[in-house]
N, C-alpha and C positions, 0 to 999 in steps of 0.2 A: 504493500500500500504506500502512497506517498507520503504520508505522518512520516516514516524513516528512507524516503531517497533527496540527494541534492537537485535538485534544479536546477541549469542553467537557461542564460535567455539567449535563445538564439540568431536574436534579429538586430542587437544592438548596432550593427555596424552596418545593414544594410544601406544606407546613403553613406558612404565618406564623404562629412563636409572639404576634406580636405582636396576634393576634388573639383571644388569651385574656391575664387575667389574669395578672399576673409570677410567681402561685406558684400558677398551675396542674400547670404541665409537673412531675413529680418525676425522670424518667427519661431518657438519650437512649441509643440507639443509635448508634454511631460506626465504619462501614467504610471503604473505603478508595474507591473507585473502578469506576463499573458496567461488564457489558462491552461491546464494542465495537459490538453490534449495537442498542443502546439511548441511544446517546450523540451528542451534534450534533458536527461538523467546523465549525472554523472557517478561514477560506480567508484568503490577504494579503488579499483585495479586501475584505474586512468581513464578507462574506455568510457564512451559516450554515446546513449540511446537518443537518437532525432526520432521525436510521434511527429504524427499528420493526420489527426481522426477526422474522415473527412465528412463523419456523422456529427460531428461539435464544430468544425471550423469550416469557412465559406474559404480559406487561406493560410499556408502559412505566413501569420506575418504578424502586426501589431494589430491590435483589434480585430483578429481574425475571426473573432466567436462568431459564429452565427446567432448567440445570446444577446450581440453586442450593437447600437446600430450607431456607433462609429460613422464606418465610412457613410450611410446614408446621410446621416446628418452632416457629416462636412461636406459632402458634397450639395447636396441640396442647399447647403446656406451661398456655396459660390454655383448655383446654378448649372451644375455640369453632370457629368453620369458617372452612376455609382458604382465604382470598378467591381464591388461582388458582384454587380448583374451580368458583368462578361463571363465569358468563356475561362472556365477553371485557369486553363493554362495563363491564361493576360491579366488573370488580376492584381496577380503581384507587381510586376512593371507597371501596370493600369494605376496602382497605388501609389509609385513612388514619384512615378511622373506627374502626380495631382499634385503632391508635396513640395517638389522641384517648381514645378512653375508658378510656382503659388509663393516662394520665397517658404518657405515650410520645412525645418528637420524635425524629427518625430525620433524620442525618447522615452525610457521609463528606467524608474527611481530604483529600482532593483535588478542585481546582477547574478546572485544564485540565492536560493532559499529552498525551505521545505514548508509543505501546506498540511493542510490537516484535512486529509479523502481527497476529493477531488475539488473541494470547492474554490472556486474562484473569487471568491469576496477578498477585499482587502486586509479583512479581518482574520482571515484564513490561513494568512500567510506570517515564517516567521516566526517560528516558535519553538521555544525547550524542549527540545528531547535528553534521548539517555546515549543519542551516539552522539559523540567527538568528534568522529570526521563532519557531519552536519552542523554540528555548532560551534569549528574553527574553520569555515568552509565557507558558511554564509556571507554575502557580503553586498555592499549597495553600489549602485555604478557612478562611481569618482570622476571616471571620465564625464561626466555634466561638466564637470568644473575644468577641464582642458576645452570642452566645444564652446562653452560660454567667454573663456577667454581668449581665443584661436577670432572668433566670428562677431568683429567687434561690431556690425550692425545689429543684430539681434537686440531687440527692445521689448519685443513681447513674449511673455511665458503663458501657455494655456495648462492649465494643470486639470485632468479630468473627473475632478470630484470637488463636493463643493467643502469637504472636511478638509479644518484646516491643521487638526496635529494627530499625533496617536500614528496609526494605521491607515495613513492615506498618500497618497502623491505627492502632495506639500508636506507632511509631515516627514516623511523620510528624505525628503529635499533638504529642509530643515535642516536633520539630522547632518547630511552633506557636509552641508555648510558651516556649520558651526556659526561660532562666532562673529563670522565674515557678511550675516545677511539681517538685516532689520527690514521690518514692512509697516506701512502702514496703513488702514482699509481706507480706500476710497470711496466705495457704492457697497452700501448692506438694505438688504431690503427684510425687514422682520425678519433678522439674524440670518439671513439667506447674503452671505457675502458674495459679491459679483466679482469685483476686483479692489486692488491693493496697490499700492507702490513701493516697489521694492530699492532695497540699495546692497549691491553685493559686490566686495571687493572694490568698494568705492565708485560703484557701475549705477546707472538708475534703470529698471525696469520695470513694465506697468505687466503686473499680473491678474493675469483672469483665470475664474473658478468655473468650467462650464458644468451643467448639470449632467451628473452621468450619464454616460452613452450604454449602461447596462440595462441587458434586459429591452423595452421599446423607450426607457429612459423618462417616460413619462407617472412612473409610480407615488414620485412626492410630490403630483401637483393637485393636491385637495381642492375641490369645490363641496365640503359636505358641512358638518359642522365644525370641522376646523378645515381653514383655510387656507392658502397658499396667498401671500399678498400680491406678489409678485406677477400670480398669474390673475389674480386678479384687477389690477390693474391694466394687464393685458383684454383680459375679455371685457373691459367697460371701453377701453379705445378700440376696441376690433367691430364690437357687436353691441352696444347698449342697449339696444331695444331685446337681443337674447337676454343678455343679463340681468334685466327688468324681470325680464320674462320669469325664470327660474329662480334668480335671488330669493322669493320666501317658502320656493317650495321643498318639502324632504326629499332625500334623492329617491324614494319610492312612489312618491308621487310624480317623478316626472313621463314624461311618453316617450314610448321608444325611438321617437324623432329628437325630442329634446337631448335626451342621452346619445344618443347618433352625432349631432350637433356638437356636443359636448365632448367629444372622443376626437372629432374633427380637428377643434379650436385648442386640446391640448394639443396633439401632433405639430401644429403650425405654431404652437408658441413657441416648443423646443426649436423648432426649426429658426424662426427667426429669432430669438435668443442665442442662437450661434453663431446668426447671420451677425448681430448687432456685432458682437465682439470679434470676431473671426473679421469681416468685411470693413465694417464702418469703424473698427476700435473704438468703440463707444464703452468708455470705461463708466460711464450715470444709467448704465440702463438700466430703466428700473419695471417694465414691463409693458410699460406705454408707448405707443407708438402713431 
């Protein structure tokens, strides 16, 4: 079981920035950790298992899950097609080249670990056992701190959760860093952080928290009786006359059209929620538009 194998991540190096230009990259993406059907085992004897379950992942690559909808949503925020929906063989390159031309390197916060079954959460990942070789083995990927200082345009960090310590993308970024990185929140929408400014190694960059791309990523956008503010604000400038609508009813009360409606205006808030920060760098957005 994976509670006692190493993990490596396979895809850290898939773009060499050092293959462009030091002020080409403007942007990077930074998650945490892929899941377990996309990542190599590393065994004591040195040898190393590559998986490819091609019943869990649409790719091997970063956001490969098919759990995950990642690439949908960056892609839909810049308007272009969503390399899962090619041909198995293309989507990898389909992937990189969106990244590439887009000023886009794409990283994550961890460089081997062990998980607890198979689960993919962040919480999952990274923890105490009773073997030694896993727990003098683990370790985070340092390299952040040579691409961030090699690629001196990069100004904006997208990190894909919106938690900011413990067990998350930022939080083991954090970790990184040390000493070297103070932030401070720019846009918090009822404790739903957007973005921050950072200052690392005497650098400034403006960081953004997008809402997980796990799962259809629309899970924490309440309209029942607790709320999401965020999106709520979205749905009075998208549709007021809907929101009129359903604002006092129970969600049992409402009609299978209303709920339909309802299903719709989440999917386009994530979407344009990525769009804001990803496209327009809108570091106030606050769900209004």
């Amino acid at each position: 079981m994976p509670n006692n194998e190493l993990e490596k991540h396979p895809y850290l190096n898939s773009i060499n920035d050092e293959d462009f230009e030091n002020n080409y990259f403007e942007n990077i993406i930074i998650g945490s950790f892929p899941i377990y059907g996309i990542t190599s085992t590393i065994n004591e004897n040195g040898t190393t298992n590559l998986r490819f379950n091609q019943r869990e992942a649409f790719m091997p690559f970063f956001y490969g899950s098919k759990r995950n909808s990642f690439w949908k949503l960056f892609s839909s925020s810049l308007f272009t097609e969503n390399p899962t929906e090619l041909n198995q063989e293309d989507r990898v390159e389909a992937a990189k080249s969106l990244l590439i031309e887009n000023n886009f390197l794409i990283t994550d916060v961890i460089y081997k670990t062990n998980r607890n079954g198979e689960r993919s959460e962040d919480s999952e990942l990274w923890f105490e056992t009773d073997s030694d070789f896993i727990n003098n083995n683990r370790s985070l990927n340092s390299e952040i701190i040579r691409i961030l200082n090699r690629n001196s345009k990069i100004k904006y960090l997208y990190f894909t959760s919106t938690v900011l310590n413990g067990k998350s993308p930022f939080g083991w970024f954090i970790e990184i860093f040390g000493s070297n990185i103070s932030f401070n929140i720019l846009q918090e929408v009822e404790n739903r952080v957007i973005s921050a400014s950072l200052v690392i190694n005497n650098r400034d960059y403006i960081a953004f928290f997008l809402p997980s791309p796990a799962g259809n990523g629309t899970r924490g956008l309440h309209f029942n009786i607790k709320r999401t503010q965020i999106f709520v604000n979205y749905l009075q400038s998208i549709d007021q006359h809907f929101f009129d609508e359903i604002n006092l009813l129970r969600p049992e009360e409402r009609t299978p059209a209303q709920k339909e409606r309802l299903t719709q205006l989440r999917n386009s808030f994530l979407t344009e929620s990525w769009r804001q920060v990803i496209v327009h760098k809108n570091c106030y957005f606050d769900g209004a538009i």
